[in-house]
N, C-alpha and C positions, 0 to 999 in steps of 0.2 A: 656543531654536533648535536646530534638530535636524543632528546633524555626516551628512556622505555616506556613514556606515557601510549598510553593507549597498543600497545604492542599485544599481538596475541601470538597461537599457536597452531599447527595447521595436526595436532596429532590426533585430532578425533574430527571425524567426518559428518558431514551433513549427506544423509540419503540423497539420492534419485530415484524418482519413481518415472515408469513411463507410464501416459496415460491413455494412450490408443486405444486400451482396452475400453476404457469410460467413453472415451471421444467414439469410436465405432458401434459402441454397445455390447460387445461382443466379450468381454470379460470384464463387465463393471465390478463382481464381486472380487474376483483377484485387485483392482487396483483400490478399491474401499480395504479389504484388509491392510496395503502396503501403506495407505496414507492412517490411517490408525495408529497402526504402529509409530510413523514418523510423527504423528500432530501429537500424540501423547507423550512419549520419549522425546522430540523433538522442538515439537513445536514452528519447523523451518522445516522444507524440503525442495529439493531442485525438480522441476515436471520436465520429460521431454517426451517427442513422439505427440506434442498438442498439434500439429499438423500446422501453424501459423507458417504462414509463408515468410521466408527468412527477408524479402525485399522488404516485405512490409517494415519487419523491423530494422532495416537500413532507414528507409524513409523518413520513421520515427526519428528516427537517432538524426540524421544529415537534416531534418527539417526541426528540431532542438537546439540544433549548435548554430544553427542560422540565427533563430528569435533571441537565444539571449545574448550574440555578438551586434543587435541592436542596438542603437545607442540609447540610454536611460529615458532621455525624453521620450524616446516612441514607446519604451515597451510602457511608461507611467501614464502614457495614454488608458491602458487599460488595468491601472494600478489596483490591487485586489485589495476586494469588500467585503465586507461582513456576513455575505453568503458563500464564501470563500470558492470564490472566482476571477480570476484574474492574475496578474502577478504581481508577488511578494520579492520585495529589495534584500538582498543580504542586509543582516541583523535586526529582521524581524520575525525570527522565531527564538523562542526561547522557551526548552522544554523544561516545565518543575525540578525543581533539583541541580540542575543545570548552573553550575558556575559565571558565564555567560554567554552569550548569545550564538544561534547554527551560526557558519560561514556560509549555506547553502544561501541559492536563490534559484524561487520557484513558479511556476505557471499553474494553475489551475484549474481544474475544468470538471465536468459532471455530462451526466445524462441533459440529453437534446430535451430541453422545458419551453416551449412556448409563451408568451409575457401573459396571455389570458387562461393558464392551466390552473384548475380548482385546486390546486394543493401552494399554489404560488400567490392564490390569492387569498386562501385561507391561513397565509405566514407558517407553512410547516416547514422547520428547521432545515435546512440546506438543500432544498426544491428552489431552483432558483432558475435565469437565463442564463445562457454563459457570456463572458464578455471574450470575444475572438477578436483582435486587433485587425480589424477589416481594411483601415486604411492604412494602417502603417504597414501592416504586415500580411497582406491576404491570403497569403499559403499557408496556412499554419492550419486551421481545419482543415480544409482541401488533405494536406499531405497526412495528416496526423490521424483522424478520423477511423481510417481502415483500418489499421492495427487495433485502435480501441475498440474497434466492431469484435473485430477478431479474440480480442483477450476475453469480452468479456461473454463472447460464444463461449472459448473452451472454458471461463469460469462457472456456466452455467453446468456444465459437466463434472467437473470436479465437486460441485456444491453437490450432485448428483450423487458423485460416491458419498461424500462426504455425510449425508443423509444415509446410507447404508452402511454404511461405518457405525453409524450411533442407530442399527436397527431400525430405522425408520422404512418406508417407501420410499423408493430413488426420486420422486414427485414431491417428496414432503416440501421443501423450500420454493418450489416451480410458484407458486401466489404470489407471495410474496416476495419476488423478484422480475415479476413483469414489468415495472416500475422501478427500477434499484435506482438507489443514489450513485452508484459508479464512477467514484470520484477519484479522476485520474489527474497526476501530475509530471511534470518534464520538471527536471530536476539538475542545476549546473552546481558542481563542488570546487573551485578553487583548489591549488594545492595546498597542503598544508605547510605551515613554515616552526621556526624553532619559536617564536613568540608562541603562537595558536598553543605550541605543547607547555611552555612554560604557565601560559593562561589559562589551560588546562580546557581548550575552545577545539571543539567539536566540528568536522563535516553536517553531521547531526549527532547531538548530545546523548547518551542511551535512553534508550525507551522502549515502549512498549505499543503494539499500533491501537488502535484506537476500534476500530470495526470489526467485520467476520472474518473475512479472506482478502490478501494483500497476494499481489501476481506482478511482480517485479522484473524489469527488464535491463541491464547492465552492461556499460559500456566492459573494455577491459582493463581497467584500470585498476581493478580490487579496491580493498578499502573496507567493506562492508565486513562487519562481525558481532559475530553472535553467542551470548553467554549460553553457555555449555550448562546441565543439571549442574554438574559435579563444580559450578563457579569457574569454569577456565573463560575465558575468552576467544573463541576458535575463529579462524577464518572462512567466509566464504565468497573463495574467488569464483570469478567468472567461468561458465564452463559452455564452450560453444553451443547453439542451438536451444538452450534451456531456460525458462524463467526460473527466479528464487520465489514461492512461493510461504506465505506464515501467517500462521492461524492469529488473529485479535484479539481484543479484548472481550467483543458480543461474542464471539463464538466459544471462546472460553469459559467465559458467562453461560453462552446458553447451554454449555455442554456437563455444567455444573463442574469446571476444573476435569473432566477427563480428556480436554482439550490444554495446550500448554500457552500461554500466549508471552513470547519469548522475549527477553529484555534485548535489541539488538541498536550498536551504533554505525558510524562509518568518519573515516579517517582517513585523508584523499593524500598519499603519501608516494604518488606516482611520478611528481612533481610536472605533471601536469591538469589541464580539467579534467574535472570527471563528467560523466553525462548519466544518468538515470530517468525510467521512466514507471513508476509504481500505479496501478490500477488498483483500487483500493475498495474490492466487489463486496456491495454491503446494501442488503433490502432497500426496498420503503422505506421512506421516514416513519411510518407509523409502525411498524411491524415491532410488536410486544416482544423480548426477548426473555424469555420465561422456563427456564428449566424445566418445569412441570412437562411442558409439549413435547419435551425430548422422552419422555416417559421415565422422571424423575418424581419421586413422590414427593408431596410438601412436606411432609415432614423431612424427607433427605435434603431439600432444596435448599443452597445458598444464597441464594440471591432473591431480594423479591423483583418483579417485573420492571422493565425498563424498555423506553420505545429507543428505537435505533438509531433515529434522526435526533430528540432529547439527548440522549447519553454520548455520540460525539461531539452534538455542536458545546456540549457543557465542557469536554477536553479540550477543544479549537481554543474556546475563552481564555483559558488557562495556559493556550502554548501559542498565540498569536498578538502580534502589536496592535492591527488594526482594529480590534476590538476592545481596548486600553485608550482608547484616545479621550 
């Protein structure tokens, strides 16, 4: 019998926005006010109407459950590195505060980088190649690719509103995103068992994300929950057709806190795998993260300057094994 660890409560709701308005152009200000409302009160929101082709997101999913039913040797062919690429073995994350170690185990990937690109040769923070198991597993870009095209079109929109949201021009972020780090990951969860509750062990430990904009893709498993202002615990199940989208830590940062970036965990209690795939749409590495640009004065400013690439790979350190060795 399984104790009330990690249990939440489904009586307060996480919005839905639909975004067609941003995605067509035709009502960006209507959906800039609805995502305000939610990144601020919320910090979490469900997007739909992003126009992603629903195969796409089969393919994702059906070519996930393939690579990590891989056997260990193959996938440790492409075991991930300190440019955090590649995949990570269950009980190699471990996020601060964290009792012990996710159950999760992950793949990871980024923006298409070339081995001779001036930012990969000048060592800028997570600009790296990707490692795609070519031989062991040569589907895996091929199948996976198009979605991530896909997600991080419509995130390009949504950054859009989002930019009109905090009064800016709907172009403000458009720079500094020609180049995004875009670091997507496939994500297998185990079930959970009465040990995991007793150990007080985690799908993933709570937290908080690390970057600007997180665009989340979810089998139907549930699992995933999100601390509520008021301290509850809410759920946020699956809801056909729609990503979980939730604002960062830079974005929060850059929004000087008028943005929320939400404590969320997940706890895979379907009794069977679970499958996720998070796109994690976040500038440049260089890109200053500066409240003043959102048209905050320095005197009102919290934070001082922080580049975007610095300020996650300094979280990675802190919640990754492979950079402990």
């Amino acid at each position: 019998m399984t104790s009330d660890f990690a249990h939440a409560d489904t009586a307060e709701q996480i919005p839905v926005i639909d975004v067609s308005g941003a995605i067509s152009g035709n009502d960006l200000d209507g959906v800039a006010a609805a995502l305000f409302a939610a990144a601020t009160q919320h910090g979490f929101f469900y997007i739909s109407g992003h126009g992603i082709d629903p195969r796409l997101m089969e393919q994702a999913f059906a070519v996930s459950k393939a690579f990590f039913a891989l056997p260990d040797a193959d996938k440790k062919t492409v075991a991930v590195d300190t440019h955090q690429r590649g995949w990570m073995a269950q009980g190699m994350s471990h996020l601060p505060g964290a009792k012990t170690h996710d159950l999760k185990e992950v793949f990871f990937w980024g923006t298409h980088t070339a081995p001779g690109d001036p930012d990969i040769l000048a060592g800028k923070p997570l600009v790296a190649v990707n490692q795609w198991p070519t031989k062991t597993f040569p589907r895996l870009e091929a199948e996976l690719r198009p979605y991530y095209d896909a997600v991080c079109q419509v995130a390009r929109q949504v950054m859009s509103a989002v930019a009109v949201s905090l009064e800016q021009p709907s172009d403000f972020f458009a720079q500094c995103y020609e180049t995004p780090l875009a670091r997507g990951q496939l994500v297998y969860y185990p079930p959970s068992t009465d040990m995991d509750d007793v150990e007080e062990r985690f799908g993933v430990a709570p937290h908080t994300d690390f970057g600007v904009l997180t665009l989340l893709l979810q089998d139907n498993s549930g699992g995933l929950q999100v601390r509520s202002a008021s301290g509850n615990w809410i759920e946020a199940p699956p809801i056909e057709g729609t990503l979980v989208c939730n604002i960062g830590d830079l974005l929060a940062r850059w929004s000087n806190n008028r943005f929320a970036s939400t404590v969320h965990r997940v706890v895979n209690r379907s009794g069977s795998a679970r499958y996720s795939i998070p796109v994690f749409f976040d500038p440049h590495t260089d890109t200053v993260i500066d409240p003043v640009d959102l048209g905050v004065s320095k005197s009102d400013s919290l934070y001082a300057p922080v580049t975007a690439g610095g300020h996650i790979s300094s979280r990675n350190k802190k919640s990754f094994a492979q950079y402990k060795d």
